[in-house]
C-alpha positions in Angstrom: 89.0 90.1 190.8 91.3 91.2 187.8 92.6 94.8 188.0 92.9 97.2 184.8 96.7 96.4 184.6 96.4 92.4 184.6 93.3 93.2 181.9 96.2 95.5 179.7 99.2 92.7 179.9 96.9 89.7 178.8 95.8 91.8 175.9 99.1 92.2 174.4 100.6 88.9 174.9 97.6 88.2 173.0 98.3 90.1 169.9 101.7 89.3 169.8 101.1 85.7 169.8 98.9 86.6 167.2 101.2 88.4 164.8 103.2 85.3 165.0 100.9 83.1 164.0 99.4 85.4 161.3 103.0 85.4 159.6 103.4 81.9 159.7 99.8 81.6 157.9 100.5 84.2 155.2 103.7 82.2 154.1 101.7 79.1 154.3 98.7 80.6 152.5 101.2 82.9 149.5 102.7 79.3 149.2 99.4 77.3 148.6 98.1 80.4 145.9 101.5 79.5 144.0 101.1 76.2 143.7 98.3 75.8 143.2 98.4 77.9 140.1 101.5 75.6 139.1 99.2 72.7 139.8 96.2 74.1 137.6 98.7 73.9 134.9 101.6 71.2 135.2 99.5 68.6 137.8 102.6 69.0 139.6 102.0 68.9 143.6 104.6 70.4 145.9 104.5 71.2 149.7 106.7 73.6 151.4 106.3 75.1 154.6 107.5 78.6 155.4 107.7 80.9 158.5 108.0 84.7 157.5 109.5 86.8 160.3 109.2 90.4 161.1 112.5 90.7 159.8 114.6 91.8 156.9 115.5 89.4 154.6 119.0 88.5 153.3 119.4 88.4 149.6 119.8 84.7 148.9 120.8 83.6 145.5 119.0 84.8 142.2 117.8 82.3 139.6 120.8 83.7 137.4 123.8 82.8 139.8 122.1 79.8 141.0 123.4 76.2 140.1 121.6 73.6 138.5 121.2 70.5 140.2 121.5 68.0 137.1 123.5 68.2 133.9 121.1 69.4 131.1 123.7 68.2 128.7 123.8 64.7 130.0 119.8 64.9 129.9 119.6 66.2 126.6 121.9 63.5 125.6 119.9 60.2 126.9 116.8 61.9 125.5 117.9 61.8 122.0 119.1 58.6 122.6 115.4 57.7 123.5 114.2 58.7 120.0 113.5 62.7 120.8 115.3 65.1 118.4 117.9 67.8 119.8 115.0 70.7 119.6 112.5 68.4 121.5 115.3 67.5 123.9 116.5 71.0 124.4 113.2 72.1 125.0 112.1 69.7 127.1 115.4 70.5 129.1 114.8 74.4 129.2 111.4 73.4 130.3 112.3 71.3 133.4 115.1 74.3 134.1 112.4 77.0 134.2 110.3 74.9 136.6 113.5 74.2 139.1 114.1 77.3 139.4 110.8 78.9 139.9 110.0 76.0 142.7 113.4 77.2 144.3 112.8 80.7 143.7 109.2 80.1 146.1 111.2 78.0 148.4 114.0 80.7 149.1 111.6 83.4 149.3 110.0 81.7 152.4 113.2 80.6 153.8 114.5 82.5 157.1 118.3 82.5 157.8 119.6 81.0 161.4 120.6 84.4 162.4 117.3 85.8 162.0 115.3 82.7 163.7 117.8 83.9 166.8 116.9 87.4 166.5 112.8 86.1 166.9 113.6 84.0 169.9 115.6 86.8 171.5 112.5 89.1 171.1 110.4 86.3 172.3 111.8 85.9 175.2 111.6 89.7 175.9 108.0 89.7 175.9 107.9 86.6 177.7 109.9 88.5 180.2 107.9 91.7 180.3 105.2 89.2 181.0 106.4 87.7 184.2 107.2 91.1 185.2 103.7 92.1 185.1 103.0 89.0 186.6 104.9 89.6 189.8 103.9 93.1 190.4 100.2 92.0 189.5 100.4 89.3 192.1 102.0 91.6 194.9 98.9 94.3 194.7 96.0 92.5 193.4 96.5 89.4 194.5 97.8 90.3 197.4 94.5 92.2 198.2 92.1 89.1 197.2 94.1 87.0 199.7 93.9 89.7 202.7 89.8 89.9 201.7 89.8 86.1 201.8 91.6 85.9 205.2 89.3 88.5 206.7 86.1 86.6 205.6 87.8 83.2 206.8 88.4 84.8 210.3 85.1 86.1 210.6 83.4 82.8 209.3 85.6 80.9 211.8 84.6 83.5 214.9 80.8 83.3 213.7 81.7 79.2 213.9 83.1 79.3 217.4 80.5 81.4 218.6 77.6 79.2 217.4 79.5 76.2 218.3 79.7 77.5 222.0 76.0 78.1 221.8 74.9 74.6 220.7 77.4 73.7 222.9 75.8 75.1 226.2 72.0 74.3 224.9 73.0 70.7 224.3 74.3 70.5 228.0 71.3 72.1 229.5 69.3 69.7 227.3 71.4 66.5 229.0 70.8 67.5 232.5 67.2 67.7 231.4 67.3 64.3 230.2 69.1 63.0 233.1 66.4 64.3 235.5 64.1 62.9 233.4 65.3 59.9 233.1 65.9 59.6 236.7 62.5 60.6 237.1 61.0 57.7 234.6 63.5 55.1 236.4 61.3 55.5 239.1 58.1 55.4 238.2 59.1 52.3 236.1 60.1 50.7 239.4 56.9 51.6 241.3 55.0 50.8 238.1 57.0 47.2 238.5 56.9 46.6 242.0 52.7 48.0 241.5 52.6 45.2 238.5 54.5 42.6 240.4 51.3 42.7 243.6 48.9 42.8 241.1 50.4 39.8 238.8 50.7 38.0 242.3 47.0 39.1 243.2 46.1 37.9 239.2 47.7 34.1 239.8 46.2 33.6 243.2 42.4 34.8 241.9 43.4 32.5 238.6 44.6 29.5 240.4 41.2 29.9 242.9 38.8 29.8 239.3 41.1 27.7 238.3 40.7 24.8 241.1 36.8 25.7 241.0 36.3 25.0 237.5 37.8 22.0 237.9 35.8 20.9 240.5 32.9 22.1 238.3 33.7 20.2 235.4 34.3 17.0 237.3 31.3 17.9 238.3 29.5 18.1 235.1 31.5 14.8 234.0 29.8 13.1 236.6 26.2 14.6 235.2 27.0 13.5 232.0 27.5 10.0 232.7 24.6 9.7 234.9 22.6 11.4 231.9 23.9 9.3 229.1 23.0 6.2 231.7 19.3 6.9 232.5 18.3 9.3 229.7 19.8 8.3 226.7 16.4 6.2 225.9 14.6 9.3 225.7 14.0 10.7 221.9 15.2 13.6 220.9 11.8 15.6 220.4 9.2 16.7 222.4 5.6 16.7 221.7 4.4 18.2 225.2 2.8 15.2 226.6 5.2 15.4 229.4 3.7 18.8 230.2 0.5 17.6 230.1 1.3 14.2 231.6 3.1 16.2 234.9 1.8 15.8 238.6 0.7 18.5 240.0 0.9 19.0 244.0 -2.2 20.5 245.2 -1.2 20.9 249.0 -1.3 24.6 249.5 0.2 24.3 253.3 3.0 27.0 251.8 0.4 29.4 252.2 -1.7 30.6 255.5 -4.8 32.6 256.4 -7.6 33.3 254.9 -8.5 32.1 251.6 -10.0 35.4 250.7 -7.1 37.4 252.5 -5.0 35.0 250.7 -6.2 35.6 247.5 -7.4 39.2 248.0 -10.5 39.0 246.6 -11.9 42.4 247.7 -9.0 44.0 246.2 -9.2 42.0 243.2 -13.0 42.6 242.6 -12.2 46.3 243.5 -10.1 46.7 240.5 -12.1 45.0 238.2 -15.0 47.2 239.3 -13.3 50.4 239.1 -11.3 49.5 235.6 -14.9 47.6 234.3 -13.0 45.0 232.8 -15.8 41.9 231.1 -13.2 39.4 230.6 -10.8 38.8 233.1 -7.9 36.0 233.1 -7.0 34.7 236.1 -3.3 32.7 236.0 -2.6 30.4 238.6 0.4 28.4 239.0 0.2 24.7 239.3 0.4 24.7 243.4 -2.6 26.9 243.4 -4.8 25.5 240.9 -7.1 23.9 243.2 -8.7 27.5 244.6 -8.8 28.6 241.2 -12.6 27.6 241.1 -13.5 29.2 244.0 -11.5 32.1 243.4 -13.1 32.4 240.0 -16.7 31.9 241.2 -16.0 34.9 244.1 -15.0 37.5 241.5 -18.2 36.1 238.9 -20.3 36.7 241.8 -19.6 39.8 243.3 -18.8 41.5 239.2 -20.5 41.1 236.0 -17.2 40.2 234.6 -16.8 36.8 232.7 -13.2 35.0 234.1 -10.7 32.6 232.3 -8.4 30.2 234.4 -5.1 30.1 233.1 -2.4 27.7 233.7 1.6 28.3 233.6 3.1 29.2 230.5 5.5 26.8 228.9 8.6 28.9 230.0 7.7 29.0 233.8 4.7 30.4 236.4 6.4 33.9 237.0 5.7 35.1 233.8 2.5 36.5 232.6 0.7 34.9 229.7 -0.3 37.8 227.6 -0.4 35.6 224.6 -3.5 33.4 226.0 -5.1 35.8 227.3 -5.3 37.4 224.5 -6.2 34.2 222.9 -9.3 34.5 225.3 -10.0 37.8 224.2 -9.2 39.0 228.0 -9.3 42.8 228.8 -6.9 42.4 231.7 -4.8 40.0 233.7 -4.2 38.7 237.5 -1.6 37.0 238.1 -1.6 34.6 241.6 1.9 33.5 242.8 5.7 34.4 242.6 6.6 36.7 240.3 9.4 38.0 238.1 7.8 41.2 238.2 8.9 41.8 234.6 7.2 44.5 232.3 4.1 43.3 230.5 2.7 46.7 228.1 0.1 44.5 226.5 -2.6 44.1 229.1 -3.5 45.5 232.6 -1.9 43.6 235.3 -3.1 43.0 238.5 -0.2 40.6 240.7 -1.2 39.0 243.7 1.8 37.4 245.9 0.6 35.1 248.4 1.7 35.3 252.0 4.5 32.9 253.3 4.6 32.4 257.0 8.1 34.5 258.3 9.4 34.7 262.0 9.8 38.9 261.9 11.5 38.6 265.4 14.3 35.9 264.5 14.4 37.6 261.5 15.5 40.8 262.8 17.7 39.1 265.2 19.7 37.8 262.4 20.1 40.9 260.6 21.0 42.9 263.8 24.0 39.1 264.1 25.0 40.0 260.7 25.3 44.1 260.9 26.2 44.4 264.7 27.5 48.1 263.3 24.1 50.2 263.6 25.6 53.1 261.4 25.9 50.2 258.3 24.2 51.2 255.2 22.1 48.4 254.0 19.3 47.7 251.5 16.5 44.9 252.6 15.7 42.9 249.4 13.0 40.9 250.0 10.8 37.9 247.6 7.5 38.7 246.9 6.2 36.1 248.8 7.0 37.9 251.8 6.3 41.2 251.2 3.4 41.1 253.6 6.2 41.2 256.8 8.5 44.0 255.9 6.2 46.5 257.6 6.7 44.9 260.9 10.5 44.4 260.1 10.9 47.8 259.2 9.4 48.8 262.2 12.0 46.9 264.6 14.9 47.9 262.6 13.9 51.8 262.1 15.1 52.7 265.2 18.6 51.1 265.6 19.7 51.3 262.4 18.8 54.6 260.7 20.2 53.7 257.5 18.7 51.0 256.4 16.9 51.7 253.0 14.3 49.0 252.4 13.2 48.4 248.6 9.9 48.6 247.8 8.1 46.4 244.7 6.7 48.6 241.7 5.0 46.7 238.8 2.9 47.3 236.3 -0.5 48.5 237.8 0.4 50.9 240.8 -3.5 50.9 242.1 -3.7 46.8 242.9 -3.5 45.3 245.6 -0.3 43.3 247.2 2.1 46.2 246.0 3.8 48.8 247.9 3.7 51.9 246.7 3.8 55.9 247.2 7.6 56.0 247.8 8.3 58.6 250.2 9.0 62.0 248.4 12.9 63.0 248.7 14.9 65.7 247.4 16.6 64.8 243.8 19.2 66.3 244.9 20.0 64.4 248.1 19.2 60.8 247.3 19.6 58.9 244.1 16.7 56.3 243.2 17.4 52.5 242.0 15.1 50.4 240.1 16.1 47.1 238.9 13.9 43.7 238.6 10.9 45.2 239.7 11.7 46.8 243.1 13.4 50.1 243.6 14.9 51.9 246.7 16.6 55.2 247.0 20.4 56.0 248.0 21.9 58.8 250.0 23.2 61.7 249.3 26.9 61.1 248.7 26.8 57.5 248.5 27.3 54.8 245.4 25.4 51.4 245.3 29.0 50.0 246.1 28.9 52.1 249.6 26.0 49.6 250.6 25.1 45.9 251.7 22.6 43.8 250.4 20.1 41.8 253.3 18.1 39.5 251.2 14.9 37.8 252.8 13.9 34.5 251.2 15.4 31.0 250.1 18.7 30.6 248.3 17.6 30.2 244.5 17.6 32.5 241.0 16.3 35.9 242.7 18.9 35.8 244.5 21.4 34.8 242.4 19.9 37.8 240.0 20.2 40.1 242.7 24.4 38.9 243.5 25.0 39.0 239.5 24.0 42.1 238.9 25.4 44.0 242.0 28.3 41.9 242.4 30.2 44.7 243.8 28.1 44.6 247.2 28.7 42.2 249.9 25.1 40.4 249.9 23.6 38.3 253.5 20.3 36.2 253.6 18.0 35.3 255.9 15.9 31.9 255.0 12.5 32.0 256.7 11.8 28.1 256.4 15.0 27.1 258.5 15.4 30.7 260.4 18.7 31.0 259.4 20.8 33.8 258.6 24.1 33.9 256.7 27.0 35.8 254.5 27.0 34.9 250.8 30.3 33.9 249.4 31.6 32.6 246.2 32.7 29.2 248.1 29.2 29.0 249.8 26.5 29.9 247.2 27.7 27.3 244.0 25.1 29.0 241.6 26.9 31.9 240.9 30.1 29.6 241.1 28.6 27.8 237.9 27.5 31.4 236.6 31.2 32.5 235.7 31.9 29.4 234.3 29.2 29.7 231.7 30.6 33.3 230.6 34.2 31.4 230.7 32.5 29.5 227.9 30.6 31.9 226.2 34.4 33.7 225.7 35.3 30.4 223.7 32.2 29.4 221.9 32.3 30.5 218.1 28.9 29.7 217.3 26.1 30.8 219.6 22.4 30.2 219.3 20.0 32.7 220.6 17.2 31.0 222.7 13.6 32.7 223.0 11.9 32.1 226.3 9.4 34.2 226.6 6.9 36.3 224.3 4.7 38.5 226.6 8.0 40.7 228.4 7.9 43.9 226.7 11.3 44.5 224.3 12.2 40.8 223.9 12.8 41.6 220.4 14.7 44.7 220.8 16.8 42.2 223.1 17.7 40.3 220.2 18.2 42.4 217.7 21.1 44.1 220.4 22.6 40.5 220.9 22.7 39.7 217.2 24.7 42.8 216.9 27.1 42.2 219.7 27.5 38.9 218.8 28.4 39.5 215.2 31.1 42.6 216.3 32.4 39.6 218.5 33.2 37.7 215.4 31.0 35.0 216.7 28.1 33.2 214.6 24.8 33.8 216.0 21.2 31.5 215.1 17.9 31.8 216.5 15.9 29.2 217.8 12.5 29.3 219.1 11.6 26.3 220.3 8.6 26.4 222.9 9.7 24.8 226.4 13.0 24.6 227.0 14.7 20.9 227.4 17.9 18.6 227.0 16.3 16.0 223.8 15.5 19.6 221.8 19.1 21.6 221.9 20.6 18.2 222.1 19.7 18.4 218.2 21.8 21.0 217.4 25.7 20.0 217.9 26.9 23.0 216.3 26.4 25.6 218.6 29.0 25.9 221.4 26.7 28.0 224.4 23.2 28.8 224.0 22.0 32.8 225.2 18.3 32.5 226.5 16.2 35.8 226.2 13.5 35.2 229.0 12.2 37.2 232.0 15.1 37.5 234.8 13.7 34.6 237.2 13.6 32.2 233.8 17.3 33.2 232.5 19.4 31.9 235.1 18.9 27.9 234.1 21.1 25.3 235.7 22.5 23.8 232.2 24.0 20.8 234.4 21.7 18.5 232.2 22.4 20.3 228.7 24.7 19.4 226.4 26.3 23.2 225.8 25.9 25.9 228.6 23.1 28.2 228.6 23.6 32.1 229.7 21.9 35.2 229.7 22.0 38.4 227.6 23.9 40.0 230.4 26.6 37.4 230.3 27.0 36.8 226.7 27.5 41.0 226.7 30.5 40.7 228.9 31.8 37.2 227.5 31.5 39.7 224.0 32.4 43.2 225.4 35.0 43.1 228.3 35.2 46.8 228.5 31.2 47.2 228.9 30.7 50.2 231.0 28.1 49.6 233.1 27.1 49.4 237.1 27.3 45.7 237.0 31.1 45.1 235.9 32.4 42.0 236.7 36.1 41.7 237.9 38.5 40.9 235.3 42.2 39.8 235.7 43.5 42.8 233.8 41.3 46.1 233.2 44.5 47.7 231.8 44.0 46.5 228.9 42.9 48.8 226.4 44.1 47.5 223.0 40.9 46.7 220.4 42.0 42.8 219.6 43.7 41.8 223.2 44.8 38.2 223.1 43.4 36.1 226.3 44.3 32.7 227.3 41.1 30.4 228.0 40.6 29.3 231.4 38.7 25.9 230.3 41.1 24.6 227.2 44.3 26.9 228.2 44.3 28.0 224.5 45.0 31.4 222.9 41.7 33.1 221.7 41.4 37.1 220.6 38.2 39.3 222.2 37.2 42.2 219.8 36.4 44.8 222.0 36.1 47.2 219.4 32.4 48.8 219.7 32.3 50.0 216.2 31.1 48.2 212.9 33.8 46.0 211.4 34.2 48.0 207.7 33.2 46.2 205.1 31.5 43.2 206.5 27.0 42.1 206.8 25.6 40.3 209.0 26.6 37.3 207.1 29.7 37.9 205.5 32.9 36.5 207.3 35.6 38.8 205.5 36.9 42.2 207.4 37.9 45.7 205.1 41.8 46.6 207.0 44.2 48.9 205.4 42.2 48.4 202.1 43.2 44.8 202.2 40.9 41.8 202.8 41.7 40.1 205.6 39.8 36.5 207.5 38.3 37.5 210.5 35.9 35.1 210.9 35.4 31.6 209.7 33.3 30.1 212.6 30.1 29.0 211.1 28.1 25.6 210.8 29.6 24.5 207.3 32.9 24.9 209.0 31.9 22.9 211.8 30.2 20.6 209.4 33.6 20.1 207.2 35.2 19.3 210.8 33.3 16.1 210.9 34.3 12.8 210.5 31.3 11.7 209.3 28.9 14.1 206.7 26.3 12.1 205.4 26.0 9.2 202.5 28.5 10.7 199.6 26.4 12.0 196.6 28.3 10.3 194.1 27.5 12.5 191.4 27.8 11.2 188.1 28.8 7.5 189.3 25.2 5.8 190.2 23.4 4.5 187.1 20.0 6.1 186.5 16.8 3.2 186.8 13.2 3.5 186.8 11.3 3.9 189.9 11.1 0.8 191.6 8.6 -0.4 194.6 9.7 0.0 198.3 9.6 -1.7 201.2 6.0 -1.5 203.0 5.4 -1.3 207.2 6.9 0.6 209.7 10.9 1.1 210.6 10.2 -2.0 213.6 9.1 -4.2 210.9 8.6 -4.2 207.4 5.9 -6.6 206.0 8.9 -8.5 203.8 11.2 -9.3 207.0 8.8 -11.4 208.7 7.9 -11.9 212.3 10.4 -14.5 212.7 13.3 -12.4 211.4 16.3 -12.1 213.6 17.1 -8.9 212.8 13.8 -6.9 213.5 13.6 -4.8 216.5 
């Protein structure tokens, strides 16, 4: 800050300064008004500069004591000599006189003596002096001041410094012991997460190199098929017109079956529920080993009802289904169905199902269960083919007593109120048992206990009910008891080879690009829905779906499509399970072509993967058959910006490939694509006659020709 006084002393220096320089200008300016007067007159240019001092002047010499600096007698001389006359010369003369001495007249009036330029400097150097002075005394109390303000702010900055300094100083500490135990803390969970990782990588390779060494028994396997297919069948043409459906044997020894003929077929129950329902046209399906009572049967229920009957055979996709398409062909106003069944759904028609009996040891029976489960307090559910159904009374009976928690299932179909069905399930509390219903038959849980707690006892031959029953609760620990060798055993992987060949078809439903959807059946309630839901699953797999509907299913039909890498077959769950040992590309069901798709499906029926960590939307996975690099989309929402049909994926607002697998790729794969078109290059002729005859021989080749087949 500037005081008063330093304000005051830079003032006057100032105006002295300026008094200075304002006498140096009037000189200069006095001198200019002169001559330039002079100039308006004589065009006569001078320049003089002049400093006027606050001084008195010395009287310097007048015009009259001046001397001349030329002789005016010499120059009035040479100009008569030039041709002027003496007045002209003379005048001239006087002239140039007058004008010397008024130019020196302004010249000394502007002139300053040395004495006097010493007597400026000299007060010059006075106020110059009276300056520093003020100076010096101006620094020592104002300045003086500023720099003791200055210091005091400094010192206090510099404390406030220290003292925030000090406090980072401590938080930052307290902040790296933090981190340490942290870090300490996270160093050992990463070595427990290791040494976790580590037994289950270990526990990964083993299970891998087991599939591993199955598979490829399983393909040499299906190597060996293959030759001995393209051996014997390859004569066989690659349609079928169904005369080898109607052309098939059918055995019509019913020594499978014992009793009665009418307990057998249960014809009072039978004509019971026509009677009570009166039903006038009644279909009656038989399967083929049956077929030879279906006369008799038919003549019973004619004769004992006014109801007209219609024999049906097996539909094209297999005897456990029910044909509601022919009998509604028939105009039928219910259906009874003799023989095995699938026990799937059928909304269009009442159903009536009648099982058969199957002869069963119940004693050895139960003396293999009680071998298997020497443990009486073991939880097990008693699954049982329908075939047998009329024995699990009598097993229940000897078991009941030893092992108290044994849960046996029970069948529910259709039509509660018929015959050969179990049903009023005992009542239990909701809140103390938990019911299961799955392919027809349903049991109850206790309290407290998951389907996972339990073991499965299955009663019947090894074949696709059971192999249903271990894929879908594949979780449980599953025996059997086999009542035509009397046999009881556990169910492995190693021993039971279907479900062996069962994960090897989802192993290729993970690689196959191009899948074709397979309809098997057209009377089980919500086949379509089932479609529509694999379409969808398919196409958020990035896979190429087609549907085929071909009628009965066989090698010489799919063999016609090369394109499609695994076939899905939408059927009843007795039909879906096909051994595809003779096909040229696996066939699987819904099920697996959901978890081939979908690896994080949450459902009760997971199947074990190698790593359930994984949670990432596009997780890359290494094929077990061709050891190559493939990605699963597991993402369960729609892909933005893509149809049914388009191929292209909206990401980031940028168009990326995310799926090119289709049959016009696989057709640009091949080496050979049909005759060329040649477009433009083949000459245009008239129409021209052809050759006449069959392909075996044309009429123009002649019998004798070599070359005809």
């Amino acid at each position: 800050m500037k005081s008063a006084l330093g304000k005051r002393l830079i003032v006057a220096v100032r105006i002295g300064f300026n008094r200075v320089n304002a006498n140096i200008c009037s000189g200069k300016s006095s001198f200019q008004r002169f001559t330039g007067c002079h100039l308006r007159h004589r065009e006569l240019s001078t320049s003089a500069t002049t400093l006027q001092y606050d001084v008195k002047k010395s009287d310097i010499a007048k015009s009259g004591n001046r001397k001349l600096f030329f002789d005016t007698h010499a120059m009035v001389q040479r100009m008569e000599e030039s041709g002027f006359i003496p007045e002209q010369a003379e005048a001239i003369v006087r002239m140039m006189v007058n004008i010397s001495n008024s130019n020196m007249d302004v010249m000394y009036s502007d002139m300053a003596t040395k004495s006097q330029q010493e007597i400026m400097l000299q007060k010059v150097m006075s106020h110059i002096a009276a300056v520093k002075k003020d100076m010096i005394i101006l620094e020592k109390s104002e300045f003086s001041a500023l720099l003791t303000e200055n210091e005091d702010v400094m010192n206090k900055k510099r404390a406030d410094i220290i003292l925030d300094m000090n406090v980072e100083k401590s938080r930052v500490k307290e902040m790296w012991a933090d981190y340490g135990r942290k870090l300490i803390g996270t160093r050992n969970e990463l070595i427990e997460m290791n040494s976790e990782q580590d037994r289950h990588v270990t526990q990964t390779n083993m299970k891998i190199d087991t599939e591993v060494s199955g598979l490829k028994t399983m393909l040499e396997a299906h190597k060996l098929d293959s030759i001995k297919y393209l051996a014997d069948k390859m004569s066989v043409a690659f349609s079928s017109s169904g005369e080898d459906l109607l052309q098939r044997s059918v055995c019509l020894s019913t020594g499978s079956f014992t009793g009665d003929r009418a307990e057998l077929y249960q014809i009072s129950e039978t004509i019971h529920f026509v009677s009570k329902n009166k039903f006038k046209r009644v279909a009656l399906q038989f399967p083929d080993e049956l077929l030879p009572d279906a006369r008799w049967v038919s003549a019973e229920i004619e004769g004992e009802t006014k109801a007209k009957t219609f024999i049906l055979g097996d539909t094209s996709y297999g005897s456990c289904c029910v044909d509601a398409v022919a009998a509604e062909h028939v105009g039928a106003d219910c259906i009874v169905h003799y023989g095995p069944s699938c026990l799937s759904p059928c909304r269009r028609l009442p159903l009536l199902n009648v099982f058969g009996k199957r002869p069963i040891d119940v004693q050895q029976c139960a003396a293999s269960f009680k071998e298997l489960y020497p443990d009486h307090q073991s939880h097990v559910v008693i699954l049982y083919d329908v075939s047998y159904m009329h024995a699990i009374g009598d097993l229940r009976v000897l078991l009941s007593e030893a092992y108290p928690s044994v849960v046996v299932s029970q069948l529910k179909t259709d039509h509660s109120d018929g015959p050969g069905q179990e049903q009023n399930m005992e009542d239990t509390d909701s809140h103390e048992e938990r019911g299961i219903f799955e392919f027809g038959r349903q049991f109850n849980l206790k309290h407290g206990k998951s389907l996972e707690d339990y073991r499965m006892f299955f009663i019947g031959q090894e074949g696709r009910t059971l192999t249903n029953f271990m894929m879908t609760w594949n979780r449980c620990t599953f025996s059997s008891f086999n009542p035509e060798t009397a046999s009881g055993r556990v169910e492995l992987l190693g021993i039971n080879k279907a479900l062996m060949k069962r994960y090897y078809a989802i192993e290729r439903a993970k690689d196959a690009n191009v899948v074709g959807i397979l309809v098997g059946t057209l009377g089980v309630v919500n086949y379509l829905t089932v479609i529509e839901q694999l379409k969808d699953v398919i196409r958020k797999a990035g896979k190429k779906s087609y549907l085929f509907a071909v009628g009965k299913i066989n090698v010489p039909k799919l063999a016609n499509f090369l394109e499609i890498d695994v076939y899905v077959l939408v059927a009843c769950p007795e039909n879906s399970l096909l051994d595809s040992g003779d096909f040229y590309k696996p066939i699987v069901t819904p099920f697996e072509m959901e978890v081939a798709c979908n690896k994080h499906r949450e459902s009760h029926v997971g199947f074990p993967e190698p790593n359930q960590a994984a949670t990432d939307e596009d997780t890359p996975d290494v094929s077990l058959i061709t050891g190559s690099l493939r990605t699963c989309f597991t993402n369960t929402s729609e892909i933005n910006g893509s149809s049914e049909s388009s191929s292209l994926v909206l990401r980031n607002q940028t168009l990326t490939v995310a799926n090119s697998n289709s049959a016009a790729s696989f057709l640009a794969g091949r080496s050979w694509q049909g005759l060329e078109p040649r477009l433009g290059e083949t000459p245009v002729v008239k129409a021209v006659e052809g050759r006449r005859g069959i392909a075996i021989a044309y009429e123009e080749e002649g019998v004798g020709n070599e070359d005809t087949l």
